[in-house]
DRENDO-1510 file (C-alpha; in Angstrom, 1 decimal, always signed):
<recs>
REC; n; res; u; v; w
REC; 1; UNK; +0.0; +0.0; +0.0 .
REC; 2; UNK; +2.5; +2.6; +0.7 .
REC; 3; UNK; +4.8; +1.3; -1.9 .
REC; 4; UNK; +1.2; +2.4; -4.3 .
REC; 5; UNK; +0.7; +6.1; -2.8 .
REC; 6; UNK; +4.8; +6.9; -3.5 .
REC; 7; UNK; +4.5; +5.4; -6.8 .
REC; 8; UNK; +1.2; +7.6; -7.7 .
REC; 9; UNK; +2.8; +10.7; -6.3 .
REC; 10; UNK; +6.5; +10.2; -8.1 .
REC; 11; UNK; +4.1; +10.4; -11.2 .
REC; 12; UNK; +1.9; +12.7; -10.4 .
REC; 13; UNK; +5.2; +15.0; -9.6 .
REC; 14; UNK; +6.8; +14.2; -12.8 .
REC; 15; UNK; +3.4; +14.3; -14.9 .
REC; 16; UNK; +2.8; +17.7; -13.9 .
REC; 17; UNK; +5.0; +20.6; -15.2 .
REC; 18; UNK; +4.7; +24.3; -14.3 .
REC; 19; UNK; +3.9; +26.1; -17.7 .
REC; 20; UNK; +2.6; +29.4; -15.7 .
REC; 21; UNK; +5.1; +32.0; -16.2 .
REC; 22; UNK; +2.4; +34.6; -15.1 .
REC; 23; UNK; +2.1; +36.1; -18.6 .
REC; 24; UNK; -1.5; +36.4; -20.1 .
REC; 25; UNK; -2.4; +35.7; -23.8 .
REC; 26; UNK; -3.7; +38.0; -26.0 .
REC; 27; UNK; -5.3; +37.6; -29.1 .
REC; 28; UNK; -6.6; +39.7; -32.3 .
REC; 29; UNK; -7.7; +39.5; -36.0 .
REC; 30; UNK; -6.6; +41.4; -38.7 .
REC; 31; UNK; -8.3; +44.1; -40.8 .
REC; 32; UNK; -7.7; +44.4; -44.3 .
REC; 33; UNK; -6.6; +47.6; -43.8 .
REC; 34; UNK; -8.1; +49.1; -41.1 .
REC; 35; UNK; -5.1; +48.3; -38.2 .
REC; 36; UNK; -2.7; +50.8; -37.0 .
REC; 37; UNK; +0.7; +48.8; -38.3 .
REC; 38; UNK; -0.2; +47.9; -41.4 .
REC; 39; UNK; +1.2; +51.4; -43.2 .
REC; 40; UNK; +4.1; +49.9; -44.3 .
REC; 41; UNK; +4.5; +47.4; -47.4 .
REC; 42; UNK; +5.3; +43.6; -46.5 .
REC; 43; UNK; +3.6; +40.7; -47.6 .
REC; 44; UNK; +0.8; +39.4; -45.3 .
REC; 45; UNK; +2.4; +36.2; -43.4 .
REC; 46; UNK; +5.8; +37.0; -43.8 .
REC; 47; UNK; +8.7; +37.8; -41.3 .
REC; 48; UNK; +8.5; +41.9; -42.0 .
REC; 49; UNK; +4.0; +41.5; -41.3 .
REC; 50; UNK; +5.5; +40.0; -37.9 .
REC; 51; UNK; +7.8; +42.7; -37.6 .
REC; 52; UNK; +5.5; +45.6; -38.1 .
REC; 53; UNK; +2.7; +44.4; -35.6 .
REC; 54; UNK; +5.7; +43.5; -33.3 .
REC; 55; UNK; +7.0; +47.4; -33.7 .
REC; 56; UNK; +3.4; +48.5; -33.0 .
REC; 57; UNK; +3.2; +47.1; -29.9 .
REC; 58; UNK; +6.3; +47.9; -28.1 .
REC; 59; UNK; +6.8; +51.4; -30.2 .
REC; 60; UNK; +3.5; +53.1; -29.8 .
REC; 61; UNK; +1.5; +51.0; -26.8 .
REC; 62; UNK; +5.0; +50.4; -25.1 .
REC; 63; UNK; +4.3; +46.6; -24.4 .
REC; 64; UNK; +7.0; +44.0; -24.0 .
REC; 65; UNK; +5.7; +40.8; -25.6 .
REC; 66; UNK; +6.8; +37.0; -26.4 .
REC; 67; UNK; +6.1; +34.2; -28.4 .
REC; 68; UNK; +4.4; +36.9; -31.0 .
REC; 69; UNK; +2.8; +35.1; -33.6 .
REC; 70; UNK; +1.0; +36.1; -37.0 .
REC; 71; UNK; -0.6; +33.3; -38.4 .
REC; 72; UNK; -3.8; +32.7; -41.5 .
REC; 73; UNK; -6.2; +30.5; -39.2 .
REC; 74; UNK; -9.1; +31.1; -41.5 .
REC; 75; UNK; -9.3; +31.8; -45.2 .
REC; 76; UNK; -13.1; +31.7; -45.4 .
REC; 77; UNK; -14.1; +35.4; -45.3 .
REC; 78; UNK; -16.4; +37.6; -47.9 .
REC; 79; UNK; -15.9; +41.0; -47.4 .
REC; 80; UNK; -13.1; +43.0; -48.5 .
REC; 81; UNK; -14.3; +46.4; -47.1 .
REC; 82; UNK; -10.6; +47.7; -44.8 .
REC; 83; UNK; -12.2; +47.1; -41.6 .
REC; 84; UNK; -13.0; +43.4; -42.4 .
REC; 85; UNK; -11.0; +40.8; -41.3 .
REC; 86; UNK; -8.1; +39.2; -43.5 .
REC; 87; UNK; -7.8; +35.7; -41.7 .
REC; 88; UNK; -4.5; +36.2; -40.1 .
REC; 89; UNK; -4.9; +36.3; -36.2 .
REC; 90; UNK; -2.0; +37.4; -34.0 .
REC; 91; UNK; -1.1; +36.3; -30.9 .
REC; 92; UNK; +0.9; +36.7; -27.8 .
REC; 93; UNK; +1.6; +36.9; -24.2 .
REC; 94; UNK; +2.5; +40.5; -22.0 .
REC; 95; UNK; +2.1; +41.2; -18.3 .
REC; 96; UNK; -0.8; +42.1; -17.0 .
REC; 97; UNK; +0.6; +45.8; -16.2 .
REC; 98; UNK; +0.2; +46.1; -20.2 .
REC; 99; UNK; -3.7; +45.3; -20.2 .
REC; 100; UNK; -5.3; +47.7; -20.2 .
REC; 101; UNK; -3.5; +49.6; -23.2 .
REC; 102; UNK; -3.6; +46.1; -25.4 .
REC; 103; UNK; -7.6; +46.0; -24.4 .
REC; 104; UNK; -7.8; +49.8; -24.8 .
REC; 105; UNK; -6.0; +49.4; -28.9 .
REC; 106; UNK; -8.5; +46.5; -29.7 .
REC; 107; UNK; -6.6; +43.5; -28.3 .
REC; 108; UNK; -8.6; +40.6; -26.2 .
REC; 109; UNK; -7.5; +38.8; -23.4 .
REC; 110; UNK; -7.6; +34.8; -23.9 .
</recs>
């Protein structure tokens, strides 16, 4: 019996691995046209679309982010008007000091 409860508790130990690192996620979809970074001219889904978003956020809303990703996650969209969404989603994780100014520009909190 006691041989049991160490056995379930040196896997339960191992089985479970600390992933918070206090961070929240954030999350938003892209316009067409309509969002703040996008005056430059990069290809949507390349390194310099990453780079622009990436520039918005810690140039103008002074957030520190990490694992910033831009990624298409849906391709089934009819309207082409600028404030329409474009299918690519970004996403991230900040500190919650920085959420009210991500809310505030349009971001949402996962």
């Amino acid at each position: 019996m006691k041989q049991t409860l160490l056995l379930m508790m040196a896997v339960l130990a191992f089985s479970c691995k600390k992933t918070d690192d206090g961070l929240l996620d954030f999350y938003r979809a892209e316009t067409q046209c309509a969002d703040p970074w996008q005056k430059g001219t990069y290809e949507p889904g390349t390194n310099a679309h990453q780079q622009a978003v990436e520039l918005f956020l810690t140039d103008s809303l002074g957030v520190t982010v990490s694992d910033l990703a831009v990624a298409k996650e849906n391709s089934d969209f009819q309207c082409q008007a600028c404030t329409c969404e474009n299918g690519y989603v970004i996403r991230f994780k900040s500190a919650e000091e920085h959420k009210a100014a991500l809310l505030a520009a349009g971001f949402l909190q996962q």
